[in-house]
C-alpha positions in Angstrom: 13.1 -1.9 13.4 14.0 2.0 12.5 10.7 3.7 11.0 9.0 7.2 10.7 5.4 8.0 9.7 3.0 10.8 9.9 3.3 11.8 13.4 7.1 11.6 13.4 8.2 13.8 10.3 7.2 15.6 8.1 5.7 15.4 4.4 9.2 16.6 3.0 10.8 14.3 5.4 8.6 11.5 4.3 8.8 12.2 0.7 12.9 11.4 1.3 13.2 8.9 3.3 10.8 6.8 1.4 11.5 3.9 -1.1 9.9 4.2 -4.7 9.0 1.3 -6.9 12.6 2.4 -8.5 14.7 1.9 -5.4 13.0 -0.4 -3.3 14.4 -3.5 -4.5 17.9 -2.0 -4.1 17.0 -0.9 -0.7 15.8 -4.2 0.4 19.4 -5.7 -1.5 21.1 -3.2 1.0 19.5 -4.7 4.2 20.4 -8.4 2.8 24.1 -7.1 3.2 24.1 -5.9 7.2 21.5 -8.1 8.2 20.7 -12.1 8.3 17.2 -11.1 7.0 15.0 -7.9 6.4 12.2 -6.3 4.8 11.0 -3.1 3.9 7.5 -1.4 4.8 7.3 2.1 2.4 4.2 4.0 1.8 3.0 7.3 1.6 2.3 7.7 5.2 5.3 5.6 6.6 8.6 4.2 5.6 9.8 1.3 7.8 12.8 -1.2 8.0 13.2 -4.4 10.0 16.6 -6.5 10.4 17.7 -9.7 12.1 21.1 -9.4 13.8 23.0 -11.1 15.5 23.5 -11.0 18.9 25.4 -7.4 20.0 25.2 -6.0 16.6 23.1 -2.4 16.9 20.7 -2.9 14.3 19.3 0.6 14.6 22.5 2.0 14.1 23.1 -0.1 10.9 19.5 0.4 9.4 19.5 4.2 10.4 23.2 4.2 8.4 21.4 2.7 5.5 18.5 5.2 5.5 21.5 8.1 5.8 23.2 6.6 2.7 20.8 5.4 0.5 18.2 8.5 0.8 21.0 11.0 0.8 20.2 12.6 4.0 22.0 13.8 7.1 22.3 12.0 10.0 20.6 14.3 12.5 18.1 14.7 10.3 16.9 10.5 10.3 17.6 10.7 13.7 15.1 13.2 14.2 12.5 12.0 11.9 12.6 7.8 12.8 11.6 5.5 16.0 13.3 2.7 16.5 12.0 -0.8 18.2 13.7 -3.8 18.8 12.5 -7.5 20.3 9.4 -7.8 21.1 8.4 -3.9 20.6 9.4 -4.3 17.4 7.3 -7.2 16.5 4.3 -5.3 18.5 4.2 -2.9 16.2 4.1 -4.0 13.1 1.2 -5.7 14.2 -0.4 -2.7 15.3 0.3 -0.9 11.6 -1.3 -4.3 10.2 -4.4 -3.8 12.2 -4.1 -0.1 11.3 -3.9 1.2 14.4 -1.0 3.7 13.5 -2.6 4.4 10.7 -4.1 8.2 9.3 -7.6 6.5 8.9 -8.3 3.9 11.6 -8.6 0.8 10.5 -7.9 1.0 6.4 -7.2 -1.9 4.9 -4.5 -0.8 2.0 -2.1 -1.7 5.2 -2.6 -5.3 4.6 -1.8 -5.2 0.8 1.3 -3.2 1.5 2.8 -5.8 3.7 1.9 -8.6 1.9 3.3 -6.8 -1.2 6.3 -5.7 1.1 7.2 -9.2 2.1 7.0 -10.3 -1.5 9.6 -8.1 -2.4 11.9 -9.0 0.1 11.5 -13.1 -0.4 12.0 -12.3 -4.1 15.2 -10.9 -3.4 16.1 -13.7 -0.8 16.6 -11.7 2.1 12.8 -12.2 3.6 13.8 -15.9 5.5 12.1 -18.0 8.0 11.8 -15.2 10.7 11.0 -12.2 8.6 8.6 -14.2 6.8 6.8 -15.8 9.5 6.6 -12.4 11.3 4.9 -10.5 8.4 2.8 -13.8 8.1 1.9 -13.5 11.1 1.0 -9.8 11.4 -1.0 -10.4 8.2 -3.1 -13.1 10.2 -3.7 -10.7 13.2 -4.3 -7.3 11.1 -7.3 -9.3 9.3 -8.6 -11.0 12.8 -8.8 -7.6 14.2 -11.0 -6.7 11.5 -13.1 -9.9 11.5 -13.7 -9.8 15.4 -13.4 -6.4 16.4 -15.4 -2.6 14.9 -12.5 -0.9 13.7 -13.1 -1.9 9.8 -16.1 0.1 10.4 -14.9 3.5 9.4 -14.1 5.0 6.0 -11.4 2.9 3.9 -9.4 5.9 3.3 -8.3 9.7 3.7 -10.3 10.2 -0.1 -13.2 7.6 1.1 -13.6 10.3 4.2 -13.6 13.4 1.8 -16.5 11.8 0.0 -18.3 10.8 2.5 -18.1 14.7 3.8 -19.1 16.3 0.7 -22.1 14.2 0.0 -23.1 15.2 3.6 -21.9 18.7 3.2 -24.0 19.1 -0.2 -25.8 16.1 -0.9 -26.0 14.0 -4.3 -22.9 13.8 -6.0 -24.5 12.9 -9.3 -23.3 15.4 -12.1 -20.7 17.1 -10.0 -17.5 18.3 -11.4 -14.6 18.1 -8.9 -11.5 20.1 -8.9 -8.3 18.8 -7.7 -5.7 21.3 -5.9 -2.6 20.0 -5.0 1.3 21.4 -4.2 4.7 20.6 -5.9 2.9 19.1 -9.5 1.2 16.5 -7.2 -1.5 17.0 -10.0 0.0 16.0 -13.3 -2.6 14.0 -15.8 -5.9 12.8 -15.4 -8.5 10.8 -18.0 -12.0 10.2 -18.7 -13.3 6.6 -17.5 -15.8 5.9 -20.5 -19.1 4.5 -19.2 -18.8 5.0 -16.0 -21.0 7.7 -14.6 -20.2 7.6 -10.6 -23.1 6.1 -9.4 -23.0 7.8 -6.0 -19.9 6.5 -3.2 -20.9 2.5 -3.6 -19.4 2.8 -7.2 -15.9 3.7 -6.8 -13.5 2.7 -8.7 -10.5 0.7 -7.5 -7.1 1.8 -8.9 -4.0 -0.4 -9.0 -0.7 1.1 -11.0 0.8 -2.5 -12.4 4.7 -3.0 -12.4 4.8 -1.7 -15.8 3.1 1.1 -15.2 -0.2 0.6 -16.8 -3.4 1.3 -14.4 -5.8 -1.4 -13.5 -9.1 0.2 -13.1 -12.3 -2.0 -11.4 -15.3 -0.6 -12.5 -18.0 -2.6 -10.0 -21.3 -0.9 -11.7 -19.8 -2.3 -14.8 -18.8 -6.0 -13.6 -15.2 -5.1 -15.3 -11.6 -4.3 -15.1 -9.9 -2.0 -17.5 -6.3 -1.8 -18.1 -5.0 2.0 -19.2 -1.9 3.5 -20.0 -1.0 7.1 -18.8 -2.6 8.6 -21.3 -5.9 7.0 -20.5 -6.5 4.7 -23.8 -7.6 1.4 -23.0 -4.9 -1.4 -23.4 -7.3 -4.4 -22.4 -10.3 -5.5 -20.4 -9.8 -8.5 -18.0 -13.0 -10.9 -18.5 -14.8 -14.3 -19.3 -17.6 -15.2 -20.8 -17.7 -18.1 -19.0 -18.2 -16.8 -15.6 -18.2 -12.9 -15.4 -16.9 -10.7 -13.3 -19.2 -9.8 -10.1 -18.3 -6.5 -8.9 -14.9 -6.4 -8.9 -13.0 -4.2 -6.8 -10.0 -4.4 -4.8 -6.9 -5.7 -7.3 -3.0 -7.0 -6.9 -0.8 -8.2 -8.6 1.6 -11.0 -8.4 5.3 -11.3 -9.1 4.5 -13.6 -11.8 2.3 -10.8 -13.3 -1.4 -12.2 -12.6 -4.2 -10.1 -10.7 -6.0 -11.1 -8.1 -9.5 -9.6 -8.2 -11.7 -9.2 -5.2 -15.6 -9.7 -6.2 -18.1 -7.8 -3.6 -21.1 -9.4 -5.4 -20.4 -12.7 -4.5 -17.8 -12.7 -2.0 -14.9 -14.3 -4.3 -11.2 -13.8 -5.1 -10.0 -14.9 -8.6 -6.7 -14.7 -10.6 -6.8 -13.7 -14.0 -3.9 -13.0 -17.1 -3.2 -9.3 -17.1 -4.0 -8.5 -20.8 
């Protein structure tokens, strides 16, 4: 395993080394050809590569090679920037980033998505096999035990979560506040109004999931419903049934065969729907 995260580089860093949506799949393509199986782990905090070798290959030389040629950067530079694992280490910690223990906020739960999502990737491209697989299985299995039998799921799900947790503290309701965004480098580039939905204090927020062809799935749990927009912010479709509706629906993803999965908090229930 080669990786780097917060703590080891910085945002620039970060920013280069990481796979987009765009280049993941070729990344993941890349591993298949130096190693019997691989996957790879990129998000905005961390970008991380496993590999199975053979015996007496260096796998961290060949992954940190990769990282040099497919991200365009100099070798001292990844060098600098990455950690590398191997064995049992290796496996160690990706369960430790699955129980979010190397994560910015303790405990969030986006990991677990992101590997799942991760390993998805790399079995659709058939270089995830029996070992990859079973490891990010596996990590899966402990990162959700750890939340199930231990406290660390009890703090804030995320670095925004914490920021409005603090401001309602800091200046209390945050019904009929305006919020302005400041951000570096264009990090701040549209935004759109969420008809209906008022913000009904920090219980109500919505759940955001960019789809593979980059429309946004918005949940909307005061609402019971799940909006599909484009980037302009016009509604493209509204995922429902009148049969059975939709409980307070919040966390999303979505499969490879383009289906979401919707998470109900109301009544504690997972469905798949069409994506409209």
């Amino acid at each position: 395993m080669l990786g780097t995260n917060y703590e080891r580089a910085s945002v620039e860093v970060r920013e280069r080394m990481a796979f987009g949506s765009e280049d993941l799949i070729d990344g993941v393509r890349q591993i298949g050809h130096i190693a019997r199986e691989g996957v790879i782990l990129s998000t905005c905090n961390r970008t991380e590569l496993y590999g199975l070798f053979d015996a007496g290959v260096d796998g961290g030389a060949a992954l940190r090679q990769l990282v040099v040629s497919a991200r365009d950067l100099p070798n001292p530079v990844v060098s600098a920037a990455t950690y590398q694992q191997a064995g049992p280490e290796a496996i160690r910690h990706l369960y430790r980033v699955s129980c979010g223990l190397n994560s910015m906020m303790l405990g969030e739960p986006q990991i677990l998505t992101q590997v799942q999502d991760a390993l998805a990737i790399a079995r659709s491209e058939a270089v995830a096999g029996p070992v990859i697989t079973r490891l990010c299985t596996d990590a899966l299995r402990v990162g959700k035990l750890a939340r199930t039998k231990t406290g660390i799921a009890r703090n804030r799900l995320s670095i925004s979560h914490a920021a409005i947790d603090l401001a309602a503290r800091e200046i209390g309701t945050l019904a009929g506040r305006r919020v302005v965004v400041l951000g570096a480098d264009g990090a701040y580039q549209s935004e759109f109004r969420v008809e209906g939905w008022a913000g009904r204090g920090v219980d109500d927020k919505p759940y955001l999931r960019v789809l593979r062809d980059g429309r946004i799935a918005v949940s909307l749990p005061s609402l019971n419903t799940v909006r599909i927009y484009d980037a302009s912010g016009a509604v493209k479709g509204t995922v429902t049934t009148e049969q059975d509706p939709l409980s307070r629906p919040y966390g999303m993803v979505e499969t490879l065969d383009g289906k979401l999965w919707i998470v109900e908090g109301g009544i504690g229930r997972v469905r798949q729907f069409p994506i409209p």
